[in-house]
N, C-alpha and C positions, 0 to 999 in steps of 0.2 A: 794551467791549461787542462791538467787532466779531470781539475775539481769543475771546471764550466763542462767536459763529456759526461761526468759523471753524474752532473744534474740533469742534462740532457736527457742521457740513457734512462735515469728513472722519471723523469717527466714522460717520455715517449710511452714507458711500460704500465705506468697509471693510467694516465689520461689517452693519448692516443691510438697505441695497438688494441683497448677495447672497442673503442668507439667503431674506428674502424672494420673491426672486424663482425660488427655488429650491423654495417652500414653493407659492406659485402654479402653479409648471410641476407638480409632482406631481399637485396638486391639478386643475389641469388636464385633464390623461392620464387621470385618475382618472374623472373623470365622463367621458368618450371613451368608457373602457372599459368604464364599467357601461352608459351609454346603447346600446352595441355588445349586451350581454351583455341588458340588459331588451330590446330591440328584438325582438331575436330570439327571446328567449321569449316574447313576444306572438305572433310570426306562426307560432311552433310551436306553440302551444296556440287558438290562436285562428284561424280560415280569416277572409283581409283579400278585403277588396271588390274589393283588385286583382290580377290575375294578373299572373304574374311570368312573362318571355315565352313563357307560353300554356303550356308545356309541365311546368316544373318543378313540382315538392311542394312545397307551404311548409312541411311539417315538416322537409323535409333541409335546407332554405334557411335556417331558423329556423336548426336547432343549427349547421349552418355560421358564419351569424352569432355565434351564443355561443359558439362554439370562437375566432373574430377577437377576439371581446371578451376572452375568459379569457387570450389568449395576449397581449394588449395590458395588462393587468391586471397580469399575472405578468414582463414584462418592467420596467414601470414598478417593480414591487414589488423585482427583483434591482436595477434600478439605484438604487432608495433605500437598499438591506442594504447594496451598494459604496459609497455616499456616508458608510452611516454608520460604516460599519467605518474609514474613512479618519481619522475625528472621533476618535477609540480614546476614544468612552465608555463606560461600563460595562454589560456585554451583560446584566443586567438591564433598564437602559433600553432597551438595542437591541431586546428580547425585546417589552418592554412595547408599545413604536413599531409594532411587527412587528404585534401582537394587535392594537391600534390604527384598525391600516391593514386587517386582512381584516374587520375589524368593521363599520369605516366602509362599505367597498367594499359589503359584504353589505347592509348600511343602505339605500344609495343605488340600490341597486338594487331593492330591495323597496318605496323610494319612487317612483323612476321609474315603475314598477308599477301603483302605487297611484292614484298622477296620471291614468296612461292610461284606466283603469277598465272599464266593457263598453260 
C-alpha cells in the first residue's frame, strides 16, 4: 500500500503540482488584467464620485487604465503561446487554447461589468 502512495506522491509532484500551478498563475494575471481593463472602462464611461487629484479627466485616466490592462493581458497571453510552443502540440490545439483565452478574457470582462452595474 505504501509503494502505490508512494508512486502517487511522486506522480502528483512531477506531473501535476506544476501543471497546476501554472494553470492558476495564468488564470491569475488573467483576471488582474481584465479587472485593470473593466476598471477603467467604468471610469471612462461613467464620471466616479471621486476626483482623481482634482485636476485630471477620468476619460484619459480611464483608457490609461485599459491600455495597463490590455498590455497586462497581451503579455500573459505571449507568455502562454512560449510555454505552449515549448509542449510541441499540435498548433490546431495551440490555435484552439489561443481562441480560448481571448474569449474567456472578453467574457470576464463583460462580467466584471455587469457585476459593477449603475
Amino acid at each position: 500500500m505504501s509503494d502505490v502512495k508512494t508512486r502517487w506522491l511522486e506522480f502528483y509532484d512531477s506531473r501535476i503540482c506544476p501543471v497546476s500551478k501554472e494553470i492558476f498563475s495564468h488564470v491569475e494575471r488573467m483576471i488582474v488584467g481584465t479587472l485593470f481593463v473593466s476598471a477603467g472602462a467604468h471610469v471612462a464611461t461613467n464620471e466616479p464620485m471621486i476626483a482623481l487629484f482634482g485636476y485630471l479627466r477620468h476619460g484619459l485616466i480611464g483608457r490609461g487604465v485599459m491600455l495597463c490592462g490590455v498590455i497586462l493581458l497581451l503579455l500573459n497571453f505571449i507568455d502562454g503561446l512560449f510555454k505552449l510552443a515549448k509542449l510541441q502540440w499540435h498548433l490546431a490545439i495551440q490555435i484552439a487554447m489561443s481562441f480560448c483565452y481571448v474569449i474567456l478574457s472578453l467574457r470576464l470582462i463583460e462580467l466584471i461589468l455587469a457585476f459593477r452595474g449603475k
